[in-house]
C-alpha positions in Angstrom: 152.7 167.1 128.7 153.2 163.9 130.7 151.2 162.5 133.7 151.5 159.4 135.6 148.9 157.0 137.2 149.8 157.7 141.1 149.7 161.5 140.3 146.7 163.6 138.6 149.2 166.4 138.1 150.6 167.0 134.7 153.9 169.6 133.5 154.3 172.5 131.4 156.4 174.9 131.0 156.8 177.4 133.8 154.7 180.7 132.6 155.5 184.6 134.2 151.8 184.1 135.6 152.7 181.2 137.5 155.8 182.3 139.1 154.2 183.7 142.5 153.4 180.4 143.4 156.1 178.6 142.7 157.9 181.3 144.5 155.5 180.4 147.3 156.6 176.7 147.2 160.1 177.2 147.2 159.3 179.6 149.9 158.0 176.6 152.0 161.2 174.5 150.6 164.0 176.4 151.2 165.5 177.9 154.2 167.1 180.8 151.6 164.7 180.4 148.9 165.2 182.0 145.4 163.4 185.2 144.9 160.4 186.6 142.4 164.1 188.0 140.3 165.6 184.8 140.2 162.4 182.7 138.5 162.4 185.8 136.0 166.2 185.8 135.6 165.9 181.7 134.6 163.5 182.5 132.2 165.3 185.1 130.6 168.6 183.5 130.1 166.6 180.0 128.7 166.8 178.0 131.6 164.8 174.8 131.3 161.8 175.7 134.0 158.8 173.3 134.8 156.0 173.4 136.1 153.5 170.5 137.5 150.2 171.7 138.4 147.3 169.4 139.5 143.5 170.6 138.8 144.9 173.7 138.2 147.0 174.5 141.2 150.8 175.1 140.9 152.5 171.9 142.8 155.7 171.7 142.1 158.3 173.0 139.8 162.0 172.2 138.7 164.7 174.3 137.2 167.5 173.3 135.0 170.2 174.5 133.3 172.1 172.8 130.4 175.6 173.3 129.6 176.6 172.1 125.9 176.4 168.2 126.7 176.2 168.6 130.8 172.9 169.8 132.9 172.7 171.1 136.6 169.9 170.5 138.4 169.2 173.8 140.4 165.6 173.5 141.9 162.9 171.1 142.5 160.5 171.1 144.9 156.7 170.4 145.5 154.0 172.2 147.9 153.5 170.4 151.1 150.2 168.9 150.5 151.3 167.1 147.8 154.6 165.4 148.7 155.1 162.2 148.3 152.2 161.5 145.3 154.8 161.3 142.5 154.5 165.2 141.7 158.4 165.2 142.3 159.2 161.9 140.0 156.7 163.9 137.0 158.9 166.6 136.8 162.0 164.8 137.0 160.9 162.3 134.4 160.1 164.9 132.2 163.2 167.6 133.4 165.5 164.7 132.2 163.8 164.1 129.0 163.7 167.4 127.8 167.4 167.7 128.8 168.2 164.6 126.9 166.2 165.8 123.7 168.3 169.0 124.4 171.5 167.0 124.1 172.3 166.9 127.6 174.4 163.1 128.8 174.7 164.3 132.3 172.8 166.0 134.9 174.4 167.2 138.1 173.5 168.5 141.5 174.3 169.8 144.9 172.0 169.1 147.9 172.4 169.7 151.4 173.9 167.2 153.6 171.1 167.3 156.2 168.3 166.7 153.4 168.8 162.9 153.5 165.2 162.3 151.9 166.0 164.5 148.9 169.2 162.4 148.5 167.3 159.1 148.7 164.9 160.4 145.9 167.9 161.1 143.6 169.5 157.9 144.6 166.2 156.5 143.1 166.5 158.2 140.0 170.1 156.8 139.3 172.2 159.9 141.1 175.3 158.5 142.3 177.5 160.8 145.0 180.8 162.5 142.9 182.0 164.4 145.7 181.2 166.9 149.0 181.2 170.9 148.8 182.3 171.7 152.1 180.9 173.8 154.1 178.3 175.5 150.7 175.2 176.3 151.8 174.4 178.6 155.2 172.3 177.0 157.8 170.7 180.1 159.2 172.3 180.5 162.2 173.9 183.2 164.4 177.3 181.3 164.9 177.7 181.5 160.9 178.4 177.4 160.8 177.9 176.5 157.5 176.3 172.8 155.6 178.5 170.5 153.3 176.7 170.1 150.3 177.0 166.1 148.6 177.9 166.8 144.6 175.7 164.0 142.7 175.2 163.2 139.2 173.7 161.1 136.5 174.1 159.9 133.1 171.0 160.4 130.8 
């Protein structure tokens, strides 16, 4: 368990119990959030889940999956009341140390184009762009237009 001085919250490993709320926060996160399924399905097929919870509140998760030497980033996100306090960096910090102790060298993502502040937080964390996704992730709207998602990665 790891916890960091800007942030009381500390990480664990994401429980059955606790997945209604972080369905709840990816609820608030995502414009086409993962399901109650999905969280199970992660679980079952060993997928590195986290959980940060502060006095004893779920407030934030992340969800990895590691491919022989390679990880994918799939999910992280923290409840509204408690961005920017480091929640995010906690689980991060401790996603990519597990993945490294996992043998993991590098950990990938895609993120939407439009989510410029979730790009700035992985370009703090060493995430360097390695390519676009055109047109990947819906946007929600009638006229079926659809979002460029920026490919980014990092060496462990």
């Amino acid at each position: 368990m790891s916890s960091l001085s800007f942030s009381t919250a500390t990480v664990e490993l994401l429980s059955t119990a606790d997945i209604e709320a972080v369905v709840e926060i990816e609820r608030l996160s995502n414009s086409h959030p993962w399901t109650e399924r999905n969280f199970h399905d992660a679980l079952a097929s060993g997928y590195l889940c986290l959980i940060a919870r502060d006095h004893g509140a779920v407030s934030g998760f992340a969800v990895a999956r590691l491919l022989v030497d390679e990880a994918e980033l799939l999910l992280i996100a923290v409840t509204p009341a408690m961005r920017r306090q480091g929640v995010a960096l906690l689980l991060w910090i401790e996603l990519a140390e597990r993945l490294q102790g996992s043998g993991a060298r590098t950990v990938h993502l895609e993120v939407r184009e439009s989510n410029l502040s979730a790009q700035a937080f992985y370009r703090t964390r060493g995430f360097a762009q390695s390519g676009v996704r055109p047109k990947y992730y819906p946007n929600g709207t009638r006229d079926s237009e659809r979002e460029d998602a920026v490919l980014m990665q990092v060496l462990l």
